[in-house]
C-alpha positions as CSV (number, residue, x, y, z in Angstrom):
1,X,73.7,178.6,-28.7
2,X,71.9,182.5,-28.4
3,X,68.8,180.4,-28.3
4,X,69.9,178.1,-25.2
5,X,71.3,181.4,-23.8
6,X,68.3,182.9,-23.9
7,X,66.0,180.3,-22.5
8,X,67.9,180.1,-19.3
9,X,68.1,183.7,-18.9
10,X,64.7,183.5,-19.3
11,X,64.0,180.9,-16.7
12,X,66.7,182.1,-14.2
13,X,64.7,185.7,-13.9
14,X,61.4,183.7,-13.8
15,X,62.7,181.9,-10.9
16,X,63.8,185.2,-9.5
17,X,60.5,186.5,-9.7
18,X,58.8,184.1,-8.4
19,X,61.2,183.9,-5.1
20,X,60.5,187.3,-4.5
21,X,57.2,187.4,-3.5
22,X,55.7,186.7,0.2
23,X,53.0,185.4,1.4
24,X,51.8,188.7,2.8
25,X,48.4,187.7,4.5
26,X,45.9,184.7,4.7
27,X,42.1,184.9,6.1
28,X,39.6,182.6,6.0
29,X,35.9,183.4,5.2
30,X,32.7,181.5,5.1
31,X,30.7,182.0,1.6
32,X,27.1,182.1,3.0
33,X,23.4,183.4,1.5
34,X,25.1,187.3,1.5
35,X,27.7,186.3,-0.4
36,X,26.2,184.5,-3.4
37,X,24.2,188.3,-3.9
38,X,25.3,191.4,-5.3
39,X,23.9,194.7,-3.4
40,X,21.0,194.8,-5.9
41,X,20.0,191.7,-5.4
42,X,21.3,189.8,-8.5
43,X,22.6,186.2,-7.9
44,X,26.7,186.1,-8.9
45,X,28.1,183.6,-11.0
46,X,31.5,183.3,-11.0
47,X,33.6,182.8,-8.0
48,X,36.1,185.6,-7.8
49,X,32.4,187.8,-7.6
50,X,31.5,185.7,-4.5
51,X,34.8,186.1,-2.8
52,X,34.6,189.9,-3.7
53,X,31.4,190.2,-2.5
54,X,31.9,188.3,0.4
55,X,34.8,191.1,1.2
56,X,32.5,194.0,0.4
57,X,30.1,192.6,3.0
58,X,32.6,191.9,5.4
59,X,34.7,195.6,5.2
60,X,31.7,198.1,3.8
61,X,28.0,196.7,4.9
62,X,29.5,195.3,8.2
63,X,27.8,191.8,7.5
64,X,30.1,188.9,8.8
65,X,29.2,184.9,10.1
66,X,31.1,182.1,11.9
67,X,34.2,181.8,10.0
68,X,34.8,185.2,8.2
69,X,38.6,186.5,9.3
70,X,39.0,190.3,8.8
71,X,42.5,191.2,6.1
72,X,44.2,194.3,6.1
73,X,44.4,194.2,1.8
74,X,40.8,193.8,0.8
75,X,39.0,196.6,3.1
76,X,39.7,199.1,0.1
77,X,37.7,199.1,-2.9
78,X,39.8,199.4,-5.2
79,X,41.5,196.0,-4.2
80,X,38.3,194.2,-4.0
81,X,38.1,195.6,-8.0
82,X,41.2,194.1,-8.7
83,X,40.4,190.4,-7.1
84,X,39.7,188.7,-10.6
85,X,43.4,189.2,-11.9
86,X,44.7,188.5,-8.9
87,X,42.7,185.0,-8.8
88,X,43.6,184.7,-12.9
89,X,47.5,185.0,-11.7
90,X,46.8,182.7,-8.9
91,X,45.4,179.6,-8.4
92,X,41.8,178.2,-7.5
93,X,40.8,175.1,-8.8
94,X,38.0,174.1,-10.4
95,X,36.6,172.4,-8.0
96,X,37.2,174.9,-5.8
97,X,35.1,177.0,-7.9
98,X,32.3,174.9,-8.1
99,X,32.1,174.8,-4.6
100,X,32.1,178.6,-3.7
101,X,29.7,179.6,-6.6
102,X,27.0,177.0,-4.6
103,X,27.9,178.3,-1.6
104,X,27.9,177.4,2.3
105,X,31.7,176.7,2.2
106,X,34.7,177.7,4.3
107,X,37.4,179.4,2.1
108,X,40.9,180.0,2.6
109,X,42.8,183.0,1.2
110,X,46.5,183.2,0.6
111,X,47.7,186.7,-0.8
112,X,51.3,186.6,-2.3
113,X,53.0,190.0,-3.1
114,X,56.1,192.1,-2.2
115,X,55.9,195.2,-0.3
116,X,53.0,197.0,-0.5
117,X,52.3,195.4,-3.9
118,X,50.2,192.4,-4.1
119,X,50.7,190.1,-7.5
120,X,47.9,187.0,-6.6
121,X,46.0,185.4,-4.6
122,X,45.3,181.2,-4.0
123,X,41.9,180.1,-3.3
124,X,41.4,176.8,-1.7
125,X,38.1,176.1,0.1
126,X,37.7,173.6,3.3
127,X,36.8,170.1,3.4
């Protein structure tokens, strides 16, 4: 009985959680040739580094193309620092993925938070 109890206590403040949070901003940017580069130079290889450095191009060097949206979340650095949790506590498919690290792709970013605090973000990317 405790055991029953304390899975549905469980799930009811999951749940609760979960309802809390807000979409608090979407953009949409294109992952071009600047994005798929560090600032030294070095190719990236994971996708959360392409979307972060597409945001770093986009708020700090200025660099934009067709498709990139400006945000209001990622123009600080230390948010852009924190984009590979809040991809791990998101969601981005693999195929997804795949698609950003070769580039010349339209994304679409959802960021879900409450407040002033953001938990995740959902990657999807654009047919």
């Amino acid at each position: 009985m405790r055991l029953l109890i304390a899975f549905f206590a469980g799930f009811f403040i999951l749940t609760a959680q979960s309802h809390s949070e807000q979409l608090i901003e979407s953009y949409g940017a294109f992952i071009g040739d600047d994005d798929l580069y560090n600032s030294k130079g070095a190719r990236l290889s994971h996708a959360w580094q392409i979307i972060r450095q597409d945001r770093a191009n986009y708020h700090r060097f200025g660099r934009s193309q067709p498709g990139d949206e400006g945000d209001n979340y990622f123009s600080s650095i230390d948010n852009r620092a924190a984009l590979e949790n809040m991809v791990r506590r998101g969601s981005m498919s693999s195929d997804a993925a795949r698609r950003i690290e070769a580039g010349y792709v339209q994304i679409f970013v959802d960021i879900y938070g409450e407040g002033n605090r953001i938990d995740y973000i959902n990657v999807s990317v654009g047919q």
